[in-house]
N, CA and C of each residue as an Amber inpcrd file, in Angstrom:
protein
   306
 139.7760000  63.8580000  96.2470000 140.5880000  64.8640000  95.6050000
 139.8350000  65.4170000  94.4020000 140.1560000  66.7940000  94.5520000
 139.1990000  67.0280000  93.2570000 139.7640000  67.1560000  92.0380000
 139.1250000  66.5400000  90.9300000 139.4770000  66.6200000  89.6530000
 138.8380000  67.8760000  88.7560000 140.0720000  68.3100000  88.0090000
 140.4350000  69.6920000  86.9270000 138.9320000  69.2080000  85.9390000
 138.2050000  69.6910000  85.2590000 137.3680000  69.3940000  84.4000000
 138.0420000  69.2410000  82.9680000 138.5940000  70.4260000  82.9490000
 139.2220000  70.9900000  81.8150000 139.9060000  69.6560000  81.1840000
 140.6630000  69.3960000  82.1240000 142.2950000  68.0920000  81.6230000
 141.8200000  66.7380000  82.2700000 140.5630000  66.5970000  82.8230000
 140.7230000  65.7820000  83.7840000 141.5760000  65.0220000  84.3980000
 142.5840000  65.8710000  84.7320000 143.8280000  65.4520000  85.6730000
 143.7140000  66.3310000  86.8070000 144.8740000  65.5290000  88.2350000
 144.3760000  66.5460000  89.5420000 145.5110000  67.5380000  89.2220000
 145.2340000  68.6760000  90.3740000 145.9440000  69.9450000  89.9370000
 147.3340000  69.7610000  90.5240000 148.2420000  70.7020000  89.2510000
 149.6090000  70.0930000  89.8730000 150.2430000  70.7150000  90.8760000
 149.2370000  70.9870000  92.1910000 150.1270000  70.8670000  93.6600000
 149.1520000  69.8950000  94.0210000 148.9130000  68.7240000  93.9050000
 148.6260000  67.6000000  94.4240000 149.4590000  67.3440000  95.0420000
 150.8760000  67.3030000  95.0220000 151.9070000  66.0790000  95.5180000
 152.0350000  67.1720000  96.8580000 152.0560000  68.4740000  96.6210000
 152.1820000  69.3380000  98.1100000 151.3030000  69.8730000  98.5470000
 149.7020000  69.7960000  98.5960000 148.6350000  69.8540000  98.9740000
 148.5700000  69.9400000 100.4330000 149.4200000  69.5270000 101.0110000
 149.1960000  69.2000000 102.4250000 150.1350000  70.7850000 103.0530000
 151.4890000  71.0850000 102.1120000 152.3850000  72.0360000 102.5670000
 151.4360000  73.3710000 102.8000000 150.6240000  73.3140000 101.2230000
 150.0480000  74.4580000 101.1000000 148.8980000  74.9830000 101.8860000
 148.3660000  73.8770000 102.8500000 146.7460000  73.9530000 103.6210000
 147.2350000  74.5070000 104.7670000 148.8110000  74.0120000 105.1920000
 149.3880000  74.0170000 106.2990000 149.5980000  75.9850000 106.3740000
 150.3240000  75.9660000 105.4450000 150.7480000  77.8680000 105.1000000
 149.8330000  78.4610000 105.0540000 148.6130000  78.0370000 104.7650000
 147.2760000  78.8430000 104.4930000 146.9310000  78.8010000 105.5090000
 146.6430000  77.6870000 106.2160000 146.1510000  78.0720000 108.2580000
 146.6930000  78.6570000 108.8050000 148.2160000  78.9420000 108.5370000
 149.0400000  79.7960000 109.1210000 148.5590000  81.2270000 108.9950000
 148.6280000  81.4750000 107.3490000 148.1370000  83.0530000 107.1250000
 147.0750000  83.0740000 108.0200000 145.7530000  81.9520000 107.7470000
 144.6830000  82.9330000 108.1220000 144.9160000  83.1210000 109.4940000
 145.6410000  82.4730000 110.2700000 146.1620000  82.8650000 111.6770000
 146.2120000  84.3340000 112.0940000 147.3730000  84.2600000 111.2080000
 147.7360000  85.7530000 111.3890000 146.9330000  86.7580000 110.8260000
 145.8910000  86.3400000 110.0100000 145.1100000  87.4520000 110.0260000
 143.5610000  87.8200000 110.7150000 143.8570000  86.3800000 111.6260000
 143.0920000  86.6890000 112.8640000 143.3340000  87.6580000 113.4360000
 145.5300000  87.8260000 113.9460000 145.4170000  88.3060000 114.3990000
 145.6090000  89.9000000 114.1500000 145.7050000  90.0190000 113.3760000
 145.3980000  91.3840000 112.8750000 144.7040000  92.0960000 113.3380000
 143.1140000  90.9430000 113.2180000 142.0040000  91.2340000 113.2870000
 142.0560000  91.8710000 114.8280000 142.5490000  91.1550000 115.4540000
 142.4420000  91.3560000 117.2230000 143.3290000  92.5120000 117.4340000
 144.6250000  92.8720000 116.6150000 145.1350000  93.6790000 116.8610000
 144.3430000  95.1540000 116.2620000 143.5850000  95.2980000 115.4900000
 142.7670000  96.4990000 115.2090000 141.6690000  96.6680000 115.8730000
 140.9110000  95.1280000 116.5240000 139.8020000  95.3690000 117.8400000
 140.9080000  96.0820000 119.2450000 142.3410000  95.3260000 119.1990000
 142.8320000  96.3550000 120.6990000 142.9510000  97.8910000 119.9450000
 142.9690000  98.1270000 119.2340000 143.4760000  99.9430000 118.8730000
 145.2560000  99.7620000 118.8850000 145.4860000  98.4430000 118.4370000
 147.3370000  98.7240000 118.0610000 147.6290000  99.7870000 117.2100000
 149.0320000  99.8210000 117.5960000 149.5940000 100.9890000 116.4960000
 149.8220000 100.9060000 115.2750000 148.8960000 101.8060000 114.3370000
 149.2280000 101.6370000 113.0100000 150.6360000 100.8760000 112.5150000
 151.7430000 101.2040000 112.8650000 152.5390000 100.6340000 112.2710000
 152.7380000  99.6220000 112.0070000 152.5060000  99.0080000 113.6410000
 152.5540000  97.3150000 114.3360000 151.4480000  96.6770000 113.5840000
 150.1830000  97.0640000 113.3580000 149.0390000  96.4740000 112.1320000
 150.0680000  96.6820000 110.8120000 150.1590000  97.7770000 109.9120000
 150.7720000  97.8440000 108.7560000 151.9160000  96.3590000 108.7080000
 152.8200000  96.3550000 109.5040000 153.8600000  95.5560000 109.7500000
 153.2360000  93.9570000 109.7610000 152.1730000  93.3100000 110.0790000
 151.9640000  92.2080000 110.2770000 150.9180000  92.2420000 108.7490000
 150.4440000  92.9230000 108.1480000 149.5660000  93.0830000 107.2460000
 150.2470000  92.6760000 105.9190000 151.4770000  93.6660000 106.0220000
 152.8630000  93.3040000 105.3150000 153.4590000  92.1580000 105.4110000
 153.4120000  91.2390000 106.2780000 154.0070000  89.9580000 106.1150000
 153.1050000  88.7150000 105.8480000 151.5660000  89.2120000 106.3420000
 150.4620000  88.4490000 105.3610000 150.5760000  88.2860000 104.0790000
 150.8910000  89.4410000 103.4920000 150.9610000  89.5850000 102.1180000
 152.0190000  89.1180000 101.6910000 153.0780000  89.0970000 101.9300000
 154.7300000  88.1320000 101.9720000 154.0970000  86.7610000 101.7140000
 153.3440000  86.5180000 102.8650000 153.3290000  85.0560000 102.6960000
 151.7890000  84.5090000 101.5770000 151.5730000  85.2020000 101.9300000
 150.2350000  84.6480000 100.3820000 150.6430000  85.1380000  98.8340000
 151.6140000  86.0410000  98.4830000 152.5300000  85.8920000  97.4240000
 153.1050000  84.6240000  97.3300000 154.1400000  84.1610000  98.2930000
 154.7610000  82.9120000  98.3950000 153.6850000  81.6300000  97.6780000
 152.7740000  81.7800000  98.9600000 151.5550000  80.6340000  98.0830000
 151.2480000  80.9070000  96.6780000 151.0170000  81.7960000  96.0970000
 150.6740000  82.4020000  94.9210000 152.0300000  81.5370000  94.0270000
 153.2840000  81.7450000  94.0910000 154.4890000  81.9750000  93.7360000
 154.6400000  80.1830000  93.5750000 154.4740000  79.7210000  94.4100000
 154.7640000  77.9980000  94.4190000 153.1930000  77.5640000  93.7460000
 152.2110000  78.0900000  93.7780000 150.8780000  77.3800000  92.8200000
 151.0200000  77.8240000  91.6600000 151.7570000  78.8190000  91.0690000
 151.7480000  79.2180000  89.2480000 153.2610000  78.3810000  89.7060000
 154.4620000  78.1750000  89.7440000 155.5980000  77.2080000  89.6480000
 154.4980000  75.7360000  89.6250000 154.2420000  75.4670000  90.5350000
 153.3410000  73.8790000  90.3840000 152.3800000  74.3830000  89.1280000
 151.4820000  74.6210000  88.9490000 151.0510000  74.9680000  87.7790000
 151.8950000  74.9430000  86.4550000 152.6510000  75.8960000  86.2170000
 153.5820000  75.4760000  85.1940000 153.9660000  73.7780000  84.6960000
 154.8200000  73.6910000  86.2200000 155.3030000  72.3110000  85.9880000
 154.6080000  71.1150000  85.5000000 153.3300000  71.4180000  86.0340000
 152.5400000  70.0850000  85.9180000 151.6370000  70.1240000  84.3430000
 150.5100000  71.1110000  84.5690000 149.1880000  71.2320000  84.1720000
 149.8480000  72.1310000  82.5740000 150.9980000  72.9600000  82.1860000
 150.8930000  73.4030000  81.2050000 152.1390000  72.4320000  80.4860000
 153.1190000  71.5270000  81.6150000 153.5710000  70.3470000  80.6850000
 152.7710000  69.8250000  79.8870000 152.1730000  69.0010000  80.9120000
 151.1300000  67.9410000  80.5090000 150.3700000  68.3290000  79.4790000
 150.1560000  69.6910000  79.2830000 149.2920000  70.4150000  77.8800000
 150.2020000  70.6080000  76.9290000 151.4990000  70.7250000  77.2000000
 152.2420000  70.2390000  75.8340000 152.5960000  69.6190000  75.3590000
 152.3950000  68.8600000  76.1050000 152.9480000  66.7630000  75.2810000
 151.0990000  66.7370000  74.6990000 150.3710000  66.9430000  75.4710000
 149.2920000  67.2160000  74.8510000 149.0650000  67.2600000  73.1370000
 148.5240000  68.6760000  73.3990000 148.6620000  69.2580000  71.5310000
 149.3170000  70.8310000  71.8370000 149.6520000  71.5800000  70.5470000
 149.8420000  72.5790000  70.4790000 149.1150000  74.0530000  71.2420000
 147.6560000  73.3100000  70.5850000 146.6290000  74.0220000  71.0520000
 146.2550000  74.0630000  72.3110000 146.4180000  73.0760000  72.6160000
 146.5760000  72.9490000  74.4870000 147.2560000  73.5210000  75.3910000
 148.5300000  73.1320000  74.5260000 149.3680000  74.4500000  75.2990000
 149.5000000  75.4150000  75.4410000 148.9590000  75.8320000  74.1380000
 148.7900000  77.5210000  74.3220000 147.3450000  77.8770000  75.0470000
 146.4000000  77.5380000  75.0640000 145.4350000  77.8890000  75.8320000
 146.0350000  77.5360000  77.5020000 146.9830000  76.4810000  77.9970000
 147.6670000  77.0100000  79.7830000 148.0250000  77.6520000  79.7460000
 149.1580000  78.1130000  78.5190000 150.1210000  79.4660000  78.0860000
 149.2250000  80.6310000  78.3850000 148.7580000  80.9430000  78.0070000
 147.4120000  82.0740000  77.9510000 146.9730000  81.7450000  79.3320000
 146.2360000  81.2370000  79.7750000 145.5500000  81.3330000  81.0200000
 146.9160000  81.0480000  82.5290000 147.6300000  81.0600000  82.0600000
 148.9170000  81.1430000  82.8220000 149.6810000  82.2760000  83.0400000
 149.3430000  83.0610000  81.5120000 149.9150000  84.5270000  81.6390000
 148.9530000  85.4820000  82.3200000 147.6800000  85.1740000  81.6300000
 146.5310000  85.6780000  82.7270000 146.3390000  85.6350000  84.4090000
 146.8970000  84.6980000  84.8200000 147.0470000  84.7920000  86.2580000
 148.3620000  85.4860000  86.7760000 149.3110000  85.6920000  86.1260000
 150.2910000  86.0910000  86.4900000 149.8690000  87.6120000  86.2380000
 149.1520000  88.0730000  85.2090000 148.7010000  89.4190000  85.0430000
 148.2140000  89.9580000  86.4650000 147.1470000  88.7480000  86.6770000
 146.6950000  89.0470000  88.1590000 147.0750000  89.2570000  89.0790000
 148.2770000  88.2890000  89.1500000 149.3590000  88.9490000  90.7720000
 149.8930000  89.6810000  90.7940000 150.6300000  90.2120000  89.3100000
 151.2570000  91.7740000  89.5670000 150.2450000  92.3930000  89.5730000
 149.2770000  92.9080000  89.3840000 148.2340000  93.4040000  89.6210000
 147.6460000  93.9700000  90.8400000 148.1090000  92.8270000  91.4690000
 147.0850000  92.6250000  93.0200000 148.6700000  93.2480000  94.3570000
């Protein structure tokens, strides 16, 4: 398992590590088949439509790793020190910048 450098603690979706590998083989599934559906010449829509629910579901992942994140890695930085916490605080808001973003 790999260990955080930063905290040297593991990251907090350790305990669901297994949920999340599982959802992720899933996506990239489906964006195999995507893939196959733009090698047949499907209909734009029917691509748009499955492209759209890729993205559904890798939000989701996104959505439960900043929740596990929170819970774990910017607790644990506040029982910590102050300063700790605000540097997850900060790099916590920074990723969230990123997903509305994206």
């Amino acid at each position: 398992m790999a260990v955080n450098e930063q905290t040297m603690t593991h990251p907090g979706y350790s305990d669901h590590k297994d949920d999340h590998l599982k959802r992720l083989r899933r996506i990239e599934g489906q964006v195999r088949g995507i893939a196959r559906m733009v090698e047949e010449e499907a209909y734009c829509i029917d691509v748009l439509t499955q492209v759209s629910a890729v993205t559904r579901a890798l939000q989701a992942v996104s959505l439960g790793l900043l929740e596990e994140h929170i819970a774990h890695c910017v607790v644990d930085a506040a029982r910590e020190s102050d300063d700790a916490a605000a540097a997850k605080v900060a790099e916590a808001s920074a990723a969230i910048a990123r997903l509305v973003r994206s």
